[in-house]
Structures are given as C-alpha cells and as structure tokens.
N, C-alpha and C positions, 0 to 999 in steps of 0.2 A: 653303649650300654648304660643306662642309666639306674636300674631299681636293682638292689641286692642280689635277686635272684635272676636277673638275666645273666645266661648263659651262652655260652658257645662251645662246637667241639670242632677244634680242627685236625688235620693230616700232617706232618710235618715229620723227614726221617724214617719214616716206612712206619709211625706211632702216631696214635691217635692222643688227645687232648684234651680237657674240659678247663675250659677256662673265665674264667671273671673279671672283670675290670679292677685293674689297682694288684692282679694278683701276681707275684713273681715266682718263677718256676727254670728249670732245667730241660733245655730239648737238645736232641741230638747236634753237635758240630756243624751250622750254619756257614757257606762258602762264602768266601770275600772277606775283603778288609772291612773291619768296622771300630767304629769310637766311642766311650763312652757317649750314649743319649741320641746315639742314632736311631734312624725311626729304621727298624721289620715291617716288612709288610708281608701276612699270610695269607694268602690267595685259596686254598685247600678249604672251606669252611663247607663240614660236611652237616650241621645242624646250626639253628642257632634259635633260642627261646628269649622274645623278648615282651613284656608285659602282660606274660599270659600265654603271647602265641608261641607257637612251637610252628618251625619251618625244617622241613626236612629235604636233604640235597638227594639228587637221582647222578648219578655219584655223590658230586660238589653242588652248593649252592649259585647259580649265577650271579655273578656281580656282586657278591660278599665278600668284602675282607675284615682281616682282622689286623687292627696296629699296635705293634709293641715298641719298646725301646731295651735297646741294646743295654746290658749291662755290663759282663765281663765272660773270658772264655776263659775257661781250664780243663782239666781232666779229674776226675769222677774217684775215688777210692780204689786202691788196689784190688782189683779179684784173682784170688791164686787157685789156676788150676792144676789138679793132681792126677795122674794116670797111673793105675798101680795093677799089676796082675799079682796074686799070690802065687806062692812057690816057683818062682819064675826068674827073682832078680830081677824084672821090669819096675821102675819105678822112674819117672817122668815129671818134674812141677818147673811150672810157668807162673807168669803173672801178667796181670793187663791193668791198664787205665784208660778208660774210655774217654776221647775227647766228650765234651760239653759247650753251649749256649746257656749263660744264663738272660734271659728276657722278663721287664716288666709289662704285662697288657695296662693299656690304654681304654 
C-alpha cells in the first residue's frame, strides 16, 4: 500500500476490518506464541483499493494478503454485566475482559 488512501478490509475473529498502512489497531486474541515485531500475516482479504482500483473478493480475494507486526496482547476494559428482575430478589452482576491483539499494518 503505498498512497494514503489505499485501503483494505480484512476478516479476522468472526470481525471485519478496514485497514491502512502504518495503522495500529486492536483484533480479537490471535493463536500462538508471538514476540514483539513478529510479522502476522492476514490471509482473509475481503476487499482491497489500491490507487483508484477497488478489487472485490467473491468471498476472499485470491492470493492477497495482508502484513502486520505484532505488537502486544492483553485484555480490553472491564464490561460488567447486570441481570436484574424487579420485584423478585433476582439480581445477578458479572464482569468480563475480553482478550486482545494489538497489531501494526505494514
């Protein structure tokens, strides 16, 4: 990707993506060991516009990918859920942190 405005959108996590060169972003919890500055490689590339053209995948695009580097994993902000019935005494809270990928594109 070379000009500002090319683009790409990939598949990755059951989530789709739009992504740019140089751009850093949060995807779902990515399998395996990784190290800071390892290369991802996204194979999912359901669109991708580059100097104008726009190419469109019938799922996926063949023989496109897309390369990030690893940056760091963690887990995402608490979200607390509440289950409440009125007049009942039902009252129910949780909490979750959802694992995280952070990735730089290439």
């Amino acid at each position: 990707m070379k000009n500002s405005s090319d683009f790409s959108v990939i598949k990755t996590g059951g989530k789709q993506y739009v992504v740019k060169a140089g751009e850093s972003l949060k995807v779902e919890k990515l399998d395996g060991e990784f190290v800071k500055g390892d290369k991802v490689v996204f194979d999912q590339v359901l669109l991708t516009s580059i100097g104008g053209k726009v190419v469109i995948g019938a799922p996926f695009i063949e023989g496109a990918t897309v390369e990030a580097s690893f940056e760091e994993q963690g887990r995402n902000k608490k979200i607390v859920v509440i289950k409440y019935r009125q007049k009942s005494r039902y009252f129910k809270k949780n909490g979750h942190k959802q694992p995280h990928t952070k990735v730089t594109i290439k």
